[in-house]
C-alpha positions in Angstrom: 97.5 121.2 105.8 99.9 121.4 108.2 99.8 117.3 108.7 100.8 117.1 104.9 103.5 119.7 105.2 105.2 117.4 107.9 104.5 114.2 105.9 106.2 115.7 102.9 109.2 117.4 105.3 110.0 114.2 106.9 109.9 112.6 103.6 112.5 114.8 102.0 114.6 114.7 105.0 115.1 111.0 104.9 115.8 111.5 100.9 112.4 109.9 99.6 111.2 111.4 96.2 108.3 110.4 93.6 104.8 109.4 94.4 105.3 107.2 97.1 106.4 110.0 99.2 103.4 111.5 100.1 101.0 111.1 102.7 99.2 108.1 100.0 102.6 106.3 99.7 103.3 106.3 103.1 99.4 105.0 103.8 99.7 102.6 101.5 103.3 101.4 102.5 101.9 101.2 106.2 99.2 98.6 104.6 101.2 96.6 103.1 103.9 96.4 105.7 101.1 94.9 108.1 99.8 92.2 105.7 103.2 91.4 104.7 103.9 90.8 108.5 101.2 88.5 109.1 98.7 91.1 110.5 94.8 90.0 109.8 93.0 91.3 107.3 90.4 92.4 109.4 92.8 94.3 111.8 94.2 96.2 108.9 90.7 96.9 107.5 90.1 98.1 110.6 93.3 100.4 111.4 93.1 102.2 107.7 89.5 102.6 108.0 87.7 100.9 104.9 84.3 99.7 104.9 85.0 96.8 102.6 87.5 94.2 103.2 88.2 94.1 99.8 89.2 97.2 99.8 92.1 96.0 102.6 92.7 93.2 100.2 94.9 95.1 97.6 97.0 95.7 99.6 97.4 91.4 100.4 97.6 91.8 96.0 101.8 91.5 96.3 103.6 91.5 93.3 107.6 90.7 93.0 109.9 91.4 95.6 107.1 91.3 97.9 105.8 87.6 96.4 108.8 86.3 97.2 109.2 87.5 100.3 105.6 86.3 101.5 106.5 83.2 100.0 109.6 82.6 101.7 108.0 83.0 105.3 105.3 80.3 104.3 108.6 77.7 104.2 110.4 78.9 107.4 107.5 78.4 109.5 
C-alpha cells in the first residue's frame, strides 16, 4: 500500500490525472519508453518481468505519435 500511495502522490504532484497515472500507467510508460529507445526486447522482457516475449511485445505495438517517432529514428541513423 504504501508504494501505491507514493506512486499516486508523486503523480498528483507533477499534475498527472486519468488512468495513466497510476502505478500501471507509469509501468507501462516505463515499457514503452525502453522499446521506443532502442532497448532489446529481451532486456525489457526481462526488466518488467514477463514470461512471454510476447507479452513485452505490446508494448513494441506503437500507434501515432509514437509511429512516427520510431519511424523517424530509422532515417537518421
Amino acid at each position: 500500500m504504501t508504494g501505491w500511495r507514493m506512486v499516486h502522490w508523486v503523480m498528483a504532484e507533477a499534475g498527472l490525472s486519468g488512468p495513466a497515472a497510476s502505478p500501471k500507467g507509469l509501468r507501462h510508460a516505463f515499457g514503452v519508453a525502453a522499446v521506443s529507445t532502442g532497448i532489446p526486447l529481451n532486456l525489457v522482457q526481462k526488466w518488467l518481468g514477463h514470461a512471454q516475449l510476447s507479452t513485452t511485445a505490446i508494448y513494441a505495438n506503437a500507434s501515432g505519435d509514437e509511429e512516427q517517432t520510431i519511424a523517424r529514428k530509422m532515417w537518421s541513423i
